[in-house]
C-alpha positions as CSV (number, residue, x, y, z in Angstrom):
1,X,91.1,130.6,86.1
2,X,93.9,130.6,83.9
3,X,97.0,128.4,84.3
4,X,100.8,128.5,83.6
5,X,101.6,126.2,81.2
6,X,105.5,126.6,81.5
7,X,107.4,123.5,82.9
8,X,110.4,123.1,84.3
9,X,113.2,121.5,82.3
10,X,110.9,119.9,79.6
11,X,113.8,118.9,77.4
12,X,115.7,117.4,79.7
13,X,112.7,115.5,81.1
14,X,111.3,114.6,78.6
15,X,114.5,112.8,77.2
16,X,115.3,111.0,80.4
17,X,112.1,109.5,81.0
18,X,112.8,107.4,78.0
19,X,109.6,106.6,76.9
20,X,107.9,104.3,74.4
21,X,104.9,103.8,72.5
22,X,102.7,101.1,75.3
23,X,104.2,102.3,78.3
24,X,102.8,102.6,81.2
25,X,103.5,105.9,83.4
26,X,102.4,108.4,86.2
27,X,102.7,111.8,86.4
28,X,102.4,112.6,90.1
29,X,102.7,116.2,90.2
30,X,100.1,117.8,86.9
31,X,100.6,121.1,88.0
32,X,99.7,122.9,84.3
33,X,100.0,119.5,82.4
34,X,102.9,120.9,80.5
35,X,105.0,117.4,81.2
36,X,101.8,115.0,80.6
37,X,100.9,116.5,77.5
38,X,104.3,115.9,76.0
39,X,105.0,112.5,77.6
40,X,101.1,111.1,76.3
41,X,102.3,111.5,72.9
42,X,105.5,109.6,73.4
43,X,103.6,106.5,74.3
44,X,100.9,106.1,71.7
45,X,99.6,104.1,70.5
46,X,98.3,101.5,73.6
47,X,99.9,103.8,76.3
48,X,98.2,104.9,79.3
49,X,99.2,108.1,81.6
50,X,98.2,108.3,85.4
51,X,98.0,111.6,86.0
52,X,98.1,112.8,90.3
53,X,97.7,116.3,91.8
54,X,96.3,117.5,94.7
55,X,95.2,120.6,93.5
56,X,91.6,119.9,92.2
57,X,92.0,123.3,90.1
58,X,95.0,121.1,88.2
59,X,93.3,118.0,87.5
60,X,89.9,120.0,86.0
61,X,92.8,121.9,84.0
62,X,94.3,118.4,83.0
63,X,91.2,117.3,81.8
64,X,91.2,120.1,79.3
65,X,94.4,120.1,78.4
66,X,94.6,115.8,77.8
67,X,91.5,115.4,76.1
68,X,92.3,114.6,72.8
69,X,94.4,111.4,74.5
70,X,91.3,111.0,76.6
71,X,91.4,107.1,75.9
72,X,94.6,106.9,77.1
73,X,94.8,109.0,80.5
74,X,93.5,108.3,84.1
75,X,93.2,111.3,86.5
76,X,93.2,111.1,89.7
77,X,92.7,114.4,92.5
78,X,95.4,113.0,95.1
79,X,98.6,113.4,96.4
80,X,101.4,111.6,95.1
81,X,102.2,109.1,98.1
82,X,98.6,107.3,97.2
83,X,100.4,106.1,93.8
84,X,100.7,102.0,95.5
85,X,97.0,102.5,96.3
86,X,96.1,104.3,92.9
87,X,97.9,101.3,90.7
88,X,96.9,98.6,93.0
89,X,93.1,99.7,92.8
90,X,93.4,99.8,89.1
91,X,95.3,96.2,88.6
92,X,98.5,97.9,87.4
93,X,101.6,96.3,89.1
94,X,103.9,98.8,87.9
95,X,104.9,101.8,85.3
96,X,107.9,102.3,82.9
97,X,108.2,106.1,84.1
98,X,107.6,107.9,87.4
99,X,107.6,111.9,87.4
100,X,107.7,114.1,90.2
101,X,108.0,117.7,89.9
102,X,107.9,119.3,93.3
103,X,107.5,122.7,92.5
104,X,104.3,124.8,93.5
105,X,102.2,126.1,90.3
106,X,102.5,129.4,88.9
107,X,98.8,129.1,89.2
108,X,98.7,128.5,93.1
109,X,101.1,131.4,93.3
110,X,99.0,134.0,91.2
111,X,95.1,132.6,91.3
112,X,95.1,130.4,94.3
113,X,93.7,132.7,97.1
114,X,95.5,130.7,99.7
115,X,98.3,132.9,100.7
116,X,101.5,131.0,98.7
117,X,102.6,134.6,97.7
118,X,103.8,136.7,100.5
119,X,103.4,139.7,97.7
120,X,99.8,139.5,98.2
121,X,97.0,140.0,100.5
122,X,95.4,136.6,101.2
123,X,94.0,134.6,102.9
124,X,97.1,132.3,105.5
125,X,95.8,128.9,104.1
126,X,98.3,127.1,102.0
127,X,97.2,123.8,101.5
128,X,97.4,122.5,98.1
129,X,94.4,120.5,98.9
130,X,91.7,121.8,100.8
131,X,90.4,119.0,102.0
132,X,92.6,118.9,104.5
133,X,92.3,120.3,108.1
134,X,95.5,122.2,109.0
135,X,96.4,125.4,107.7
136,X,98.8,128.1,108.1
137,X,96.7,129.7,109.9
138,X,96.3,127.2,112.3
139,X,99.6,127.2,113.0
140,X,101.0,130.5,113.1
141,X,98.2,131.2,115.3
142,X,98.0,128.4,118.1
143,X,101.1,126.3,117.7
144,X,103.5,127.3,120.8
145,X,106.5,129.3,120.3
146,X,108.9,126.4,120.1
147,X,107.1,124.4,117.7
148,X,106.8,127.7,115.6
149,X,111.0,127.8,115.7
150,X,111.0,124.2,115.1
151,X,108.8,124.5,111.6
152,X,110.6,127.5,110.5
153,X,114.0,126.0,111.2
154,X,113.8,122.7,110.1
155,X,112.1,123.3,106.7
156,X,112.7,126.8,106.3
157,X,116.7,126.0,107.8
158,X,115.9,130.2,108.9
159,X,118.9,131.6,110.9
160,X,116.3,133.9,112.8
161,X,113.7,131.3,113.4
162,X,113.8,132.2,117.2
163,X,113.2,136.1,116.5
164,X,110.2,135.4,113.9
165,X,108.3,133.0,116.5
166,X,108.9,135.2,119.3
167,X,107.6,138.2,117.5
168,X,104.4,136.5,115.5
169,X,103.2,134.6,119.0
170,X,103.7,138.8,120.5
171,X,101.4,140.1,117.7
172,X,98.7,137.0,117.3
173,X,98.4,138.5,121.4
174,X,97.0,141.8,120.4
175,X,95.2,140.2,117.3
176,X,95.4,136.7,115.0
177,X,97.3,137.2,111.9
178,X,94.7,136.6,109.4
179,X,96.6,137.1,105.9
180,X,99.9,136.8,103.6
181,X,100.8,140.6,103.6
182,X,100.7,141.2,107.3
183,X,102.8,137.6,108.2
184,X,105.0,138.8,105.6
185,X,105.5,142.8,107.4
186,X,106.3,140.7,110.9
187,X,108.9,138.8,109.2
188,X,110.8,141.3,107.3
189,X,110.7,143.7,110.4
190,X,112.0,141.1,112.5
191,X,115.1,140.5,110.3
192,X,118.4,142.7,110.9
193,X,118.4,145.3,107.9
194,X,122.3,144.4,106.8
195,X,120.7,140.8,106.6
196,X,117.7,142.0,104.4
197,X,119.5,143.9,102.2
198,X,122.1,141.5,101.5
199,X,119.7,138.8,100.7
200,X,118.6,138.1,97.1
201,X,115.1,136.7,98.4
202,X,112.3,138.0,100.0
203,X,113.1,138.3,103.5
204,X,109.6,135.9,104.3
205,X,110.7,133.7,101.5
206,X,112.0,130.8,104.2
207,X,109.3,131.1,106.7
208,X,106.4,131.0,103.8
209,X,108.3,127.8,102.5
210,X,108.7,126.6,106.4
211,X,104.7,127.1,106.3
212,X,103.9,125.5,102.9
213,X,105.9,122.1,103.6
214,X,104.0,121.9,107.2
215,X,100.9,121.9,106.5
216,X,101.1,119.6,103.4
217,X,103.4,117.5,105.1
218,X,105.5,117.5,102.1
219,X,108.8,115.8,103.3
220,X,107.2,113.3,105.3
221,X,105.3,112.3,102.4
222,X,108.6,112.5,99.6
223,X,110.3,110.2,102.3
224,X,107.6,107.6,102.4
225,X,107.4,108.0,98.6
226,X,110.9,107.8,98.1
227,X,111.3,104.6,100.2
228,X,108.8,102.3,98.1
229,X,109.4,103.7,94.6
230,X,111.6,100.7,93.4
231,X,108.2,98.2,94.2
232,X,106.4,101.0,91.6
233,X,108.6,100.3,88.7
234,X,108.7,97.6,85.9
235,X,112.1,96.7,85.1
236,X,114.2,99.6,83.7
237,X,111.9,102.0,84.6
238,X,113.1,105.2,85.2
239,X,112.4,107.9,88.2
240,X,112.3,111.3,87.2
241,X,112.6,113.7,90.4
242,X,112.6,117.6,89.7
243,X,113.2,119.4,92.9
244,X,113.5,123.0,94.2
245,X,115.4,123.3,97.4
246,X,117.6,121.5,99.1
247,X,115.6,119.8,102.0
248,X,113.7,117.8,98.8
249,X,116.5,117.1,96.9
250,X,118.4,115.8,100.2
251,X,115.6,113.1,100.5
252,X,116.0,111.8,97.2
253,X,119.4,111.8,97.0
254,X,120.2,109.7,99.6
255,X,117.2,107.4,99.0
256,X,118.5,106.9,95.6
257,X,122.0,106.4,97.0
258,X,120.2,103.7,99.5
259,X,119.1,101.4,96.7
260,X,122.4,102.0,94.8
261,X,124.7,101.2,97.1
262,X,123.2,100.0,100.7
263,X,125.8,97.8,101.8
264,X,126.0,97.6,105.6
265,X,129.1,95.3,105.6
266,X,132.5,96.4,106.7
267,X,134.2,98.6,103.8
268,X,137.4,95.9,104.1
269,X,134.9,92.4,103.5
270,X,136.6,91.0,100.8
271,X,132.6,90.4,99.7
272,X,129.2,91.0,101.0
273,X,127.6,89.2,103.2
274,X,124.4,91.4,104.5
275,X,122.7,90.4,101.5
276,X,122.3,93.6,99.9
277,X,120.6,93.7,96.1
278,X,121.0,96.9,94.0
279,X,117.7,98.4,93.3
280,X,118.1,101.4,91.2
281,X,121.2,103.2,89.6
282,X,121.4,106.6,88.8
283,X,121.7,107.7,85.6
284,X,123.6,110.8,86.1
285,X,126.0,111.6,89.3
286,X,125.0,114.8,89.4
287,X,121.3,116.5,89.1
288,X,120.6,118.3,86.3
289,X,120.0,122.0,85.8
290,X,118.3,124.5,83.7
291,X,120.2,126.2,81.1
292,X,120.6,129.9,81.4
293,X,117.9,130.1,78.4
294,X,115.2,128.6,80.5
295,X,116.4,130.6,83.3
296,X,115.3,133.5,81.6
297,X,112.3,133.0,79.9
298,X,111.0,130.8,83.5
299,X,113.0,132.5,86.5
300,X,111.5,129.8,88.8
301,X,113.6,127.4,87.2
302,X,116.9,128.7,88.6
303,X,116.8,126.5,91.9
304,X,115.9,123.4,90.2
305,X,117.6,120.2,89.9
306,X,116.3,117.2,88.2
307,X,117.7,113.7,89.2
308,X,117.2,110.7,86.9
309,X,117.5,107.1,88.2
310,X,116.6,103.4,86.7
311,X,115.1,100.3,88.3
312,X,118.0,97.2,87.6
């Protein structure tokens, strides 16, 4: 199986994360290693990289790819919210550099089988890790009509959320919809033709990412993450969040902003009195973004932003 080994703003990554040789950091998101490969370099010698993904294709492709720094690499097939567990288990009480890029790979999108691509005919699975039970299949299937608009508005912020689940719960009637291509047809006859035409996306483009965040309970899990990450950083660490809509980048914005400035007092106390300690300070008031040149040569770059912040 052959994986993408593009990553998203590697530069600018890669710089921020200010590494050094005997750091200690995670990558929680391998995808196609592209970010661990250049970051295990920048902390020989006596370094150590924790590498996460849920994919069990990415972490037999990490292997691979980080075996020359074998010595100095610890894999681990698991989603990114088990970090605490991951270091506590391993007597690490915290790291210099935290990465998180929540993108889906190239390689879920072309090899995975699981229905990611609403271009194909496959299989409506999309969990990242199939040891989990839900699917999307499960869901478009038997979850009532409501809870279909629910999902499709609330992570997939679809005006015509209402339409789509009235029309798939009509057709799963006559006979489940089994695979990517035929969810895909539903949608895009659903949706107004001014609407589809004027749209610079696939017209299933929301509801697949509606679908995709459900069943791996993605936000839930970025907000749990996001509310413990100063407890997984030495001093000066640095978080490194690369995100691609806006739902993610919400999250860890406003988290960020928490341990920043969370001061419940009255804006006209002359000083503070709840007590409040900053945590974390942003390196950058705004996110990042690619550079046109990336944009070209990796298109599914153009939505990203990357957000930089450092442990006081």
């Amino acid at each position: 199986m052959g994986f993408e080994h593009t990553s998203v703003m590697p530069q600018q990554v890669h710089e921020h994360q200010n590494l050094k040789p005997g750091n200690i950091i995670a990558d929680c998101t391998l995808g196609g290693a592209g970010h661990a490969f250049a970051s295990v370099r920048s902390i020989l010698p006596g370094g150590m990289l924790i590498g996460i993904d849920q994919d069990l294709d990415a972490i037999n492709h990490a292997k691979k790819i980080l075996h020359p720094f074998k010595e100095n690499v610890l894999l681990f097939h698991s989603n990114f919210s088990d970090l605490p567990k991951i270091l506590s288990s391993n007597g690490i009480k915290g790291v210099n550099s935290i990465l998180l890029d929540l993108g889906f790979s190239l390689n879920q999108l072309k090899n995975g089988k699981r229905g990611f691509s609403f271009n194909k005919n496959e299989p409506l699975d999309m969990r990242m890790d199939i040891r989990n039970d839900l699917t999307a299949f499960d869901i478009v299937n038997s979850f009532k009509e409501s809870e279909l608009v629910n999902i499709f508005f609330k992570f997939g912020e679809e005006k015509f959320s209402r339409r789509i689940a009235k029309k798939i719960v009509e057709k799963r009637r006559q006979a489940l919809i089994c695979n990517s291509s035929e969810l895909a047809d539903i949608i895009t006859g659903v949706i107004p033709a001014k609407y589809r035409f004027k749209q610079r996306i696939h017209p299933a483009t929301r509801i697949f990412q509606a679908l995709r965040i459900a069943v791996n309970r993605e936000l839930e899990r970025l907000e749990k993450f996001m509310e413990i990450v100063p407890s997984l950083l030495l001093k000066e660490g640095r978080l490194c969040v690369i995100s691609f809509h806006s739902l993610e980048d919400r999250i860890v914005k406003q988290a960020l902003r928490k341990f920043e400035n969370g001061c419940t007092c009255p804006k006209d106390l002359p000083v503070c009195l709840c007590g409040f300690v900053p945590q974390m300070k942003s390196v950058f008031k705004k996110p990042l973004v690619p550079t046109k040149e990336e944009i070209k040569i990796n298109p599914m770059a153009r939505s990203s932003k990357l957000r930089v912040a450092q442990k006081i």
